[in-house]
C-alpha positions as CSV (number, residue, x, y, z in Angstrom):
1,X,224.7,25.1,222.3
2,X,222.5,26.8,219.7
3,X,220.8,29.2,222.3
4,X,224.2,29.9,224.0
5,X,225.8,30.9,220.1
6,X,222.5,33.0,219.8
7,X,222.8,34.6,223.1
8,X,226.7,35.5,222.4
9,X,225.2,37.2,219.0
10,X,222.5,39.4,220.5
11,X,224.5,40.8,223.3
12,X,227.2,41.8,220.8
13,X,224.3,43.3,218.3
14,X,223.1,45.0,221.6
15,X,226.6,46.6,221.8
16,X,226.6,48.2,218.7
17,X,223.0,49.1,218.6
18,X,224.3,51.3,221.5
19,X,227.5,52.4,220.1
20,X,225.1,53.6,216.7
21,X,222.2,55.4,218.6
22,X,224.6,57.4,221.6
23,X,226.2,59.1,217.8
24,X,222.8,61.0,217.3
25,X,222.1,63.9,219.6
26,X,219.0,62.9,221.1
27,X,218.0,62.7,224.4
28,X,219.4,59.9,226.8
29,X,215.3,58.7,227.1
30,X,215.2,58.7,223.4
31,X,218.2,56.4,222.8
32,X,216.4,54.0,225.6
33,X,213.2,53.7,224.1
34,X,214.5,53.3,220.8
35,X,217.1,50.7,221.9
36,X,214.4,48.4,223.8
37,X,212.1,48.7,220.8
38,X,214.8,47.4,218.1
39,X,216.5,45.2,220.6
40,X,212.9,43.2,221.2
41,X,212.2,42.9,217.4
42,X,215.7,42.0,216.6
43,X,215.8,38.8,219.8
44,X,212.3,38.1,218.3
45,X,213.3,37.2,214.9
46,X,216.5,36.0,215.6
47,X,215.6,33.1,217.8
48,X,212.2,32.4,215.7
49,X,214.4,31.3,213.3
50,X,217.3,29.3,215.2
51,X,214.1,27.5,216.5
52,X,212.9,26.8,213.1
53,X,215.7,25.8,212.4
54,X,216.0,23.2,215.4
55,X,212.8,21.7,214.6
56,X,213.4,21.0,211.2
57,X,216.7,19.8,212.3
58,X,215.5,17.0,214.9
59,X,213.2,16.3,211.8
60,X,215.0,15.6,209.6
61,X,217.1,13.6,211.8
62,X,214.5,11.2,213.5
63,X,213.1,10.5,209.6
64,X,217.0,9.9,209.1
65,X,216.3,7.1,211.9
66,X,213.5,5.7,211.1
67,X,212.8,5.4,207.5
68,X,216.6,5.6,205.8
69,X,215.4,4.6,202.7
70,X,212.3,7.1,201.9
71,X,215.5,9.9,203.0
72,X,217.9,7.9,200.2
73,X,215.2,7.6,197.6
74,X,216.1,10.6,195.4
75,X,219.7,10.0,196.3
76,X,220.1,6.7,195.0
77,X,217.5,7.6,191.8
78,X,220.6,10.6,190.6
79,X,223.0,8.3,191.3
80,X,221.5,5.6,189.0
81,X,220.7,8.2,186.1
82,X,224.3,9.1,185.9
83,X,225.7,5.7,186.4
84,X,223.2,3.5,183.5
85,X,225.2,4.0,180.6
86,X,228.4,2.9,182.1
87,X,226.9,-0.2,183.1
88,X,228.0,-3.5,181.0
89,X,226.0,-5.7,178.3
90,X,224.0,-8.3,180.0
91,X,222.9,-11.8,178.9
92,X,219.8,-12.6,177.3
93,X,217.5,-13.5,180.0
94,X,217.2,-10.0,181.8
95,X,218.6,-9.1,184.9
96,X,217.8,-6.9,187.9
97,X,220.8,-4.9,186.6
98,X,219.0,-4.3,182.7
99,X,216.0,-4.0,183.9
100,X,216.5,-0.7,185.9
101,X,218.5,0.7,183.3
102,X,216.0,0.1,180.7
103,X,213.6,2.1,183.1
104,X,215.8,4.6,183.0
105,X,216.2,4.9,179.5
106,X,212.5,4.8,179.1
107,X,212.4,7.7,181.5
108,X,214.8,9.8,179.5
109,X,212.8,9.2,176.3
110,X,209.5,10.4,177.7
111,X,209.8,14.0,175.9
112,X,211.7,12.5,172.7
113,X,209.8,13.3,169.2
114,X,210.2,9.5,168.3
115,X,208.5,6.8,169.5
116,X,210.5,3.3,170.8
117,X,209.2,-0.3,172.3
118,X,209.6,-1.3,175.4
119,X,207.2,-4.2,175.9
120,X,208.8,-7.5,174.8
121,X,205.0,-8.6,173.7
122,X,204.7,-5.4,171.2
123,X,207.7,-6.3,170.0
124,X,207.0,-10.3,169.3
125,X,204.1,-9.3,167.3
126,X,205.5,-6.6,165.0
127,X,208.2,-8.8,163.8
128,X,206.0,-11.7,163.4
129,X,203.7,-9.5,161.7
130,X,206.2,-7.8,159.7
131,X,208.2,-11.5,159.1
132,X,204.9,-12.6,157.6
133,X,204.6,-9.8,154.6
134,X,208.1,-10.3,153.5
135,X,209.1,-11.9,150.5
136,X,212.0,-13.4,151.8
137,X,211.5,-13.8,155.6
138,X,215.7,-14.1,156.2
139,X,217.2,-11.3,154.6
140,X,218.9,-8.6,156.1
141,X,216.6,-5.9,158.1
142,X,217.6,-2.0,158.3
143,X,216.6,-0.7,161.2
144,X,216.3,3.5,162.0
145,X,216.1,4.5,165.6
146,X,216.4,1.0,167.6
147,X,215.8,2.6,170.6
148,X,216.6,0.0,173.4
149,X,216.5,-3.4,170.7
150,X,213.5,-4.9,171.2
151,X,212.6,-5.5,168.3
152,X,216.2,-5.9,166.9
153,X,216.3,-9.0,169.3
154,X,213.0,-10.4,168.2
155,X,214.4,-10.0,164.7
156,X,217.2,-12.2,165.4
157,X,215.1,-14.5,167.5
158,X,213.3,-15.5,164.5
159,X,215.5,-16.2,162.1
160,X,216.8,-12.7,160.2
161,X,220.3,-13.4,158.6
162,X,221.1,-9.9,159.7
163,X,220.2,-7.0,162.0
164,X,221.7,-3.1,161.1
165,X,221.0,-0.3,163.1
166,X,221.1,3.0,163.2
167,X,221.1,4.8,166.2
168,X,222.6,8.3,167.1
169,X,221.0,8.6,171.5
170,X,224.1,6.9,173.3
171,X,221.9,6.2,176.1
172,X,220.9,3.2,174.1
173,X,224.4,2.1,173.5
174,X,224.6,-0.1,176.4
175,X,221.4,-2.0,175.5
176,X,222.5,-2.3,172.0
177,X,225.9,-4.0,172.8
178,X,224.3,-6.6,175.0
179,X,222.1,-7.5,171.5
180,X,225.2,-7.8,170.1
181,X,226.7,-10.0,172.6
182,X,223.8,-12.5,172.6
183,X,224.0,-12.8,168.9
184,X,227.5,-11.8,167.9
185,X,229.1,-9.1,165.5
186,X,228.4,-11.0,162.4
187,X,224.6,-10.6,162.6
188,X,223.9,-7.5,164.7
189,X,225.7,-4.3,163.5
190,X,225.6,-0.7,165.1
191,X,226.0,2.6,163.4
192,X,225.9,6.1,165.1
193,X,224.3,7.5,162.0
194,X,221.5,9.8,161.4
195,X,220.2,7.9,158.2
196,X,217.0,10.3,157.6
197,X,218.9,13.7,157.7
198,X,217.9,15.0,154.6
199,X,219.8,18.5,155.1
200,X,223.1,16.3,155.2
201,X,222.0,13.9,152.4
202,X,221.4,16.6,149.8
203,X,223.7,19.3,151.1
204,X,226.7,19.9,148.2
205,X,229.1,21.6,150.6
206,X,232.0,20.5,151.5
207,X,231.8,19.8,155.6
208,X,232.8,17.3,158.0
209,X,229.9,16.5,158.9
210,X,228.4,15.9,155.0
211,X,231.6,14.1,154.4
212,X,231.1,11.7,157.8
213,X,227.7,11.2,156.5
214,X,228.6,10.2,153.1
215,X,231.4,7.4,154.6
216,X,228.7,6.3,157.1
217,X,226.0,5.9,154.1
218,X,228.7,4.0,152.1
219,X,229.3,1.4,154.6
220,X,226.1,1.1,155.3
221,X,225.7,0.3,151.9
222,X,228.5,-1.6,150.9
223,X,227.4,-4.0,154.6
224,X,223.8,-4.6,153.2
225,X,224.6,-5.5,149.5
226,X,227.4,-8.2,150.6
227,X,225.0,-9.5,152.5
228,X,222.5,-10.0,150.0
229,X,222.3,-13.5,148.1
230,X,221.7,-14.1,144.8
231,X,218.3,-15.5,145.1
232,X,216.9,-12.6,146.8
233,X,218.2,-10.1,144.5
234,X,215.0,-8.3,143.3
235,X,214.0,-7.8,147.0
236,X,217.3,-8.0,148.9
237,X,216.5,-6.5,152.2
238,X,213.8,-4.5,154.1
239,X,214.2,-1.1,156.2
240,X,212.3,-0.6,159.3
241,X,211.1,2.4,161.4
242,X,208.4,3.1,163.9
243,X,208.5,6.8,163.2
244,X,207.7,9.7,165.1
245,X,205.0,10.7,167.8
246,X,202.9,12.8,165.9
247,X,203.4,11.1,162.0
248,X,205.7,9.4,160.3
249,X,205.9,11.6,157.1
250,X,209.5,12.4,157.1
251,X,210.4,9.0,156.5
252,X,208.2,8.7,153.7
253,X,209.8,12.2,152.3
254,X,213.2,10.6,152.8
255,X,212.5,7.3,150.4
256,X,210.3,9.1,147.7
257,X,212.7,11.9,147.5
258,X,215.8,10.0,147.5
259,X,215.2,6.9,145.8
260,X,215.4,8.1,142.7
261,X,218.6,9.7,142.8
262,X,220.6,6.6,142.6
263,X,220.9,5.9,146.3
264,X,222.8,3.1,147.2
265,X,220.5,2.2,149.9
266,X,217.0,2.5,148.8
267,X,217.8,2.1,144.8
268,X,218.8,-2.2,145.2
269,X,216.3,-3.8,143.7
270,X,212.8,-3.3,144.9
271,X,213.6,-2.6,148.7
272,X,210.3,-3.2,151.0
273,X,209.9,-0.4,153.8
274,X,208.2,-0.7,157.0
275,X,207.1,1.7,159.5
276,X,203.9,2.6,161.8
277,X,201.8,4.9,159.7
278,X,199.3,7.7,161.3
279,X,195.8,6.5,160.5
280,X,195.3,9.8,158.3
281,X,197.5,8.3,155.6
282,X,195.6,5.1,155.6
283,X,192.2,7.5,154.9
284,X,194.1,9.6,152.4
285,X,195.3,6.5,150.1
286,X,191.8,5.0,150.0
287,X,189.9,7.9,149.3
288,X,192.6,8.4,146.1
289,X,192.0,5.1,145.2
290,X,187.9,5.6,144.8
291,X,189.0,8.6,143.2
292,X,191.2,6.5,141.0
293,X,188.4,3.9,140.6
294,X,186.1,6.3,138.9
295,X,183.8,7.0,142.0
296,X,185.1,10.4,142.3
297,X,184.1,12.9,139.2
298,X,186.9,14.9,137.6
299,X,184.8,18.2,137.2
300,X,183.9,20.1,139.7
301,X,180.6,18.9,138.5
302,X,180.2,22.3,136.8
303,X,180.0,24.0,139.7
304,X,181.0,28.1,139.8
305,X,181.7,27.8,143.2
306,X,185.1,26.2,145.2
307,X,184.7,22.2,145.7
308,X,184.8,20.9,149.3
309,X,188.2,20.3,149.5
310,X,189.3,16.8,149.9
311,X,192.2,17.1,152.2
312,X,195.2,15.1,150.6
313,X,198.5,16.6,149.8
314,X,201.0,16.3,146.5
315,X,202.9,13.2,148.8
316,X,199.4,11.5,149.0
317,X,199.3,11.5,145.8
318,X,203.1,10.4,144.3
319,X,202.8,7.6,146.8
320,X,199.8,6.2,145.2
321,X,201.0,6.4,142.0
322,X,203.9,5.6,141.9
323,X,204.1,3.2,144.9
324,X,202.3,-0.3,146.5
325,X,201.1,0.8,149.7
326,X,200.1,-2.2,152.1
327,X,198.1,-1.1,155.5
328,X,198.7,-4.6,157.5
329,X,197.6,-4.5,161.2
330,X,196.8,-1.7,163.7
331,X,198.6,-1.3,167.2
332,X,197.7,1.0,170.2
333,X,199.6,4.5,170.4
334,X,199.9,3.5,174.3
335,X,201.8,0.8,173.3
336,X,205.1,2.7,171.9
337,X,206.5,5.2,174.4
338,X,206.6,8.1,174.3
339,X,203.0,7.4,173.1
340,X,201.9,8.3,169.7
341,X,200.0,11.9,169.5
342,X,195.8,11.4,169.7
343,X,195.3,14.7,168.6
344,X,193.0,15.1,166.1
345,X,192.3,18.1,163.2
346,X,189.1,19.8,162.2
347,X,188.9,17.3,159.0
348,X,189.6,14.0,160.5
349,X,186.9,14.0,163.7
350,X,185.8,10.8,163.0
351,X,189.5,9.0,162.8
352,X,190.7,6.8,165.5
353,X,193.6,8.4,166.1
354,X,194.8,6.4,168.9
355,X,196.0,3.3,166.8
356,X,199.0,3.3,164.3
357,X,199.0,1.1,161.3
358,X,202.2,-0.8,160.2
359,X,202.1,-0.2,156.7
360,X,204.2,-1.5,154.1
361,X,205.5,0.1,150.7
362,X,207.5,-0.6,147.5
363,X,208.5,0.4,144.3
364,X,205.9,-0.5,141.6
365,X,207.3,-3.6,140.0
366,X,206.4,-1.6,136.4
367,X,207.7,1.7,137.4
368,X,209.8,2.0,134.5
369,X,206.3,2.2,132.7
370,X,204.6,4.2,134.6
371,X,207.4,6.7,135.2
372,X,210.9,6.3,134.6
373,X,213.0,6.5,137.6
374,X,215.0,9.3,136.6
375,X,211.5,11.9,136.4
376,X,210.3,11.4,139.9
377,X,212.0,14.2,141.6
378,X,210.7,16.4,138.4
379,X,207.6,15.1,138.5
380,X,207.5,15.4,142.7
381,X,208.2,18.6,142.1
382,X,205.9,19.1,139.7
383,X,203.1,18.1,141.7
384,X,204.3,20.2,144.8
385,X,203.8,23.5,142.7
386,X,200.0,22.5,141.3
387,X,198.9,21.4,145.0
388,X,200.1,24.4,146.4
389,X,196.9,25.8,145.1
390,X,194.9,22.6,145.2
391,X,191.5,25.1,145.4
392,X,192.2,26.8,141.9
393,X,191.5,25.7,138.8
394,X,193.2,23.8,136.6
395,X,194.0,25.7,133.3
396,X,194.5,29.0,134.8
397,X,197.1,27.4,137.7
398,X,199.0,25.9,134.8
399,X,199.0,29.1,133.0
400,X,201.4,30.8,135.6
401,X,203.6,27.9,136.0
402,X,203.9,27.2,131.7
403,X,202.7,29.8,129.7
404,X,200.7,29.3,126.9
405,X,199.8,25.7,127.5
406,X,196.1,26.8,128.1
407,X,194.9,25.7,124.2
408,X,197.0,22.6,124.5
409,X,195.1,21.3,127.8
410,X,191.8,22.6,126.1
411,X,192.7,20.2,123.5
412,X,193.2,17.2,125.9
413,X,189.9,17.3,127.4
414,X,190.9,19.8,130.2
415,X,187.8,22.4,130.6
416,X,188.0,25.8,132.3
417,X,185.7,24.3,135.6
418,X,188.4,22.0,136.5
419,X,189.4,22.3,139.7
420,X,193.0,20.6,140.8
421,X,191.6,19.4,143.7
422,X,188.9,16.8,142.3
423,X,191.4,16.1,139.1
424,X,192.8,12.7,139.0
425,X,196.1,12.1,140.0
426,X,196.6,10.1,137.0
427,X,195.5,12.7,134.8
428,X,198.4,15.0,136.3
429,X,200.8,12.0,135.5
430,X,199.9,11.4,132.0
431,X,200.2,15.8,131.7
432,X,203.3,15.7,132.8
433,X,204.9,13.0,130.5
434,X,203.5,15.4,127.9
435,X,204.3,18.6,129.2
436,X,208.1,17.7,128.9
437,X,208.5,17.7,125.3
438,X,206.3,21.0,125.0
439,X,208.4,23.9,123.1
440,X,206.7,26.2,126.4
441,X,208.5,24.0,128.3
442,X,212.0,24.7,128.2
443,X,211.9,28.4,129.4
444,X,209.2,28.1,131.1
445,X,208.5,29.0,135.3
446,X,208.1,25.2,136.0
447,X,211.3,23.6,134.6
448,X,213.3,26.5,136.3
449,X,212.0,25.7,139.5
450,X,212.9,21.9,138.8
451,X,216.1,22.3,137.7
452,X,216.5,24.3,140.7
453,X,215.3,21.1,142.7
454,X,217.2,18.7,141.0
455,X,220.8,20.3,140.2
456,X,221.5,23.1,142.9
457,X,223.0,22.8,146.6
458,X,219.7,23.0,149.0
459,X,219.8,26.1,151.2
460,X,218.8,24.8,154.9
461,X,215.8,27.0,154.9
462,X,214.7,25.7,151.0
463,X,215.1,21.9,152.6
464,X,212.6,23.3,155.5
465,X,210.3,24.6,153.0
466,X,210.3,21.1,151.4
467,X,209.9,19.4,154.3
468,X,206.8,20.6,155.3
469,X,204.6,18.2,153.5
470,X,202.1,18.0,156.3
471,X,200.2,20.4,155.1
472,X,196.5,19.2,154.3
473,X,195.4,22.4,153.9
């Protein structure tokens, strides 16, 4: 049939090929050779390609035969992708069903920024890990980015009062619900809330997306703290996250930036955090403490030349001071997927970069001492301005940000080779609480620039200026 349709086309072509070449005056031989030549290209091509055609035809047919379900395999694999998240909640013991959708879901998250668990046995031993550092082992748990609720499960599973999370991919929805239908509304809650957007937290205008924040944040709140018991009070619940791929320094940003401003999340007694920590930090805080211990000199030992810089930024060091930071137990990076980042930078060669630390921090339990709550955006602040130019030195640095407190530093002990760099975090701490009732002070660079910080509305490119505090430069 194919060659008959193709021979019903080229002797109509050959009809109008005629009609075309008798309307140029040319000779009648002309027209003839011209008309063979075009007619013997045009059959040529035209039947190389119904006979292509054929064979790819009786192909595909005879593999249609044979092997049905190599042709269906990409079929059925679409039709599973856009059928997962209508399936139900299952049971706890998985089924075939929960299974392939949680190998879908894994599939969708391969090019996501944060990292999830998918192995049962990963998860088993974070939470007994994490169970074991708690001061109160049944209090409620916080938990940021779920993922598919692994670990929200093995949470439950060992005897946490109460599970919250906060999850905003709805691919996970489905997985989440059958969590709640092992255990039951009253100890697994879900939220659709993006707890760690720090352009909606501090943002002043008036939007619907600031104001759905704010209601989320306030049941959030109002869930965790009727849920707390009296006993547990100084500690009454922990927040968990594994964090991103590449570092988990926006989480830390988040609590250090808005503790302090009376959240009604973090600010509840002395709330323990969890998360997996880049090895970097790990390196960073005990290199500050050796510095804090004396085995570091605060002069650049008179030197006239730059120090080697010792790459730690202004969070390193507000973390340290004001903080207890608790490095626990390493896991692989392969064992979280998408996998955490193994890159590594020029100054950290010799870290082992393919393991993340869970890493626990809290509130001081003497913070009022050390530095009342209200000054630790100031003093954040503060120290974001001096480490900007963590290779100058000390005096002349301090000069452009508070005029003429040059003779006063003299007159604490400060010398004209100090370098900010190989100061003491603790000496910037003790300047500070100084600093503040200065006369210099109050029209001075610095306390514009905190105010700023403190009392304005946050532009959305001002919150991305302060939220690059990777920089180890």
């Amino acid at each position: 049939m194919r060659v008959l349709h193709a021979t019903k086309i080229h002797s109509t072509h050959s009809v109008l090929l005629q009609q075309v070449l008798s309307s140029y005056k040319c000779s009648s031989v002309i027209n003839l050779v011209l008309f063979t030549i075009v007619r013997n290209f045009w059959s040529h091509s035209l039947f190389k390609s119904i006979n292509n055609y054929s064979v790819n035809a009786d192909r595909k047919s005879n593999l249609l035969l044979t092997k049905p379900n190599q042709c269906c395999k990409n079929l059925s694999k679409n039709a599973t992708w856009r059928s997962f998240s209508k399936r139900s909640a299952v049971p706890k013991d998985t089924s075939s069903d929960e299974k392939s959708t949680i190998n879908d879901v894994k599939l969708q998250v391969k090019g996501s920024s944060q990292s999830y668990i998918f192995d049962e046995t990963v998860a088993e031993k974070l939470v007994t890990t994490i169970l074991k550092h708690r001061l109160h082992k049944h209090t409620p748990i916080l938990e940021i980015n779920p993922g598919p609720g692994l670990v929200s499960r093995e949470f439950l599973k060992q005897g946490v009062s109460k599970v919250i999370s906060l999850e905003t991919k709805l691919y996970f929805s489905s997985l989440l619900k059958a969590v709640e239908t092992e255990f039951g509304s009253e100890r697994f809650y879900m939220f659709n809330w993006a707890m760690l957007n720090l352009y909606l937290k501090l943002h002043i205008e008036r939007s619907v997306s600031v104001s759905n924040y704010n209601k989320k944040e306030a049941l959030v709140a109002e869930l965790l703290q009727a849920s707390s018991t009296e006993e547990a009070r100084d500690v009454p619940y922990s927040l968990f996250n594994i964090g991103g791929k590449d570092e988990n320094n926006s989480f830390i940003f988040y609590i250090i930036r808005n503790l302090p401003n009376d959240d009604p999340i973090l600010l509840q007694g002395r709330v323990e955090f969890f998360f997996m920590a880049h090895p970097k930090l790990r390196k960073k805080i005990t290199s500050l403490k050796s510095m804090m211990d004396g085995k570091e000199t605060n002069q650049a030992a008179n030197a006239k030349e730059r120090p080697e810089p010792f790459h730690y930024s202004y969070i390193h060091a507000f973390v340290y001071l004001l903080y207890d930071i608790e490095f626990i137990e390493e896991f692989d990076s392969n064992s979280f997927v998408p996998s955490f980042s193994a890159l590594k930078s020029i100054q950290d060669k010799n870290l082992d970069t393919t393991k993340r630390v869970l890493t626990k921090m809290q509130l001081k339990k003497n913070i009022n001492d050390i530095l009342p709550i209200e000054h630790h955006v100031p003093f954040l602040s503060f120290l974001r301005q001096l480490y900007k130019k963590k290779l100058s030195r000390t005096i002349p640095t301090m000069e452009m940000l508070l005029p003429g407190c040059g003779l006063r530093m003299l007159s604490l002990g400060y010398t004209m080779m100090d370098f900010i760099i190989t100061t003491r975090p603790e000496h910037f701490l003790n300047l500070y609480k100084l600093l503040i009732d200065w006369p210099e002070y109050k029209i001075s660079p610095l306390r514009s620039h905190i105010l700023l910080k403190t009392t304005g509305g946050p532009e959305h490119g001002e919150l991305e200026e302060e939220n690059d505090h990777n920089d180890t430069r």
